[in-house]
ZAMARGU-4260 file (C-alpha; in steps of 0.2 Angstrom, whole numbers, plus 5000, padded with zeros to 4 digits):
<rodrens>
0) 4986/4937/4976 | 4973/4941/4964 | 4956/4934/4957 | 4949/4939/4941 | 4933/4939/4933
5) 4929/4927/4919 | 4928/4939/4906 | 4944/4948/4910 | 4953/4930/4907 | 4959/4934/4889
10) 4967/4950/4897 | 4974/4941/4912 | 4994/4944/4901 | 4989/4963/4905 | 4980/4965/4919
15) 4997/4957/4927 | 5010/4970/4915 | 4999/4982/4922 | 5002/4978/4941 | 5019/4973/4937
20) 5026/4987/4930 | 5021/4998/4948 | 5033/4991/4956 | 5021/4977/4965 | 5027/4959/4961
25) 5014/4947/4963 | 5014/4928/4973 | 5004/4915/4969 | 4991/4911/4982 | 4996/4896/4984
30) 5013/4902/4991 | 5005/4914/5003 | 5010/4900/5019 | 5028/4902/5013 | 5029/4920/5018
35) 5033/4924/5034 | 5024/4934/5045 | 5032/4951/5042 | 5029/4946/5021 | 5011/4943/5024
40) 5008/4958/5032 | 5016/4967/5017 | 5004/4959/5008 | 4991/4967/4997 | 4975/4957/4989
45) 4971/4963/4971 | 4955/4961/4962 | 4949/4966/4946 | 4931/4971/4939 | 4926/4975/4925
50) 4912/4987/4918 | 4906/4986/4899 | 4891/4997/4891 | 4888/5006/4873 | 4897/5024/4883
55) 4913/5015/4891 | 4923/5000/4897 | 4929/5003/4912 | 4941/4991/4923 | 4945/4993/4941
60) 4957/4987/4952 | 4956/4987/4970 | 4969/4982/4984 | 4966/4978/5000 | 4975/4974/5014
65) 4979/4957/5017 | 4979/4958/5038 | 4963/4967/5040 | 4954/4964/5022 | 4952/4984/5022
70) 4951/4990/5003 | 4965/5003/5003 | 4967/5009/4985 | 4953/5006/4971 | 4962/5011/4953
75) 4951/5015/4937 | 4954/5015/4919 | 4939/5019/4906 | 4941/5021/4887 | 4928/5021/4874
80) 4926/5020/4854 | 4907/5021/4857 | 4903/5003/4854 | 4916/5003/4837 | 4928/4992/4845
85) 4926/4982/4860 | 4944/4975/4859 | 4950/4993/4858 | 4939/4999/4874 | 4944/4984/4886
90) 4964/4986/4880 | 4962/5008/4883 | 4955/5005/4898 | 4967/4991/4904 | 4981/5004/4898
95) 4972/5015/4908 | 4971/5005/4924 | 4990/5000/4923 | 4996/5019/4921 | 4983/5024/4938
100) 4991/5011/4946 | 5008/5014/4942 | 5007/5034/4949 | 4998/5026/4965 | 5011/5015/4968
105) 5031/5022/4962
</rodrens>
């Protein structure tokens, strides 16, 4: 399950590649009453920030546990061209996000 901030919308394509290619498949909240009860208590809750100024973007990615709502992992991805390019920043740190995640979960 996953809820994203507005202004990561555009990016939403990527923020998923990025939790994808860990390993973690992701279910629609919707579907959650569908799992059994073992699946559910696999289950972990992901949701993204995002952090924009003139020194760095930086996008973060925390898990928590779906039983407890205990945060268990918080990933971080930064990259900055020093205010050049915006668009660049948020897909560096968005590639930076995805390859934290990745060694965190493989």
């Amino acid at each position: 399950m996953y809820r994203i901030p507005p202004e990561l919308m555009q990016y939403q394509i990527q923020l998923y590649d990025a939790v994808e290619q860990s390993g973690l498949a992701l279910i629609n909240q919707y579907r959650i009453n569908e799992l059994t009860r073992n699946e559910q208590s696999a289950l972990l809750l992901a949701t993204f920030g995002v952090a924009v100024s003139q020194e760095e973007t930086v996008v973060t990615v925390n898990f928590i546990d779906f039983d407890s709502d205990r945060p268990l992992v918080s990933c971080r991805g930064a990259y900055t061209t020093f205010g050049i390019s915006p668009d660049a920043d948020i897909k560096g740190a968005l590639q930076r996000v995805g390859e934290q995640i990745s060694k965190t979960f493989k």
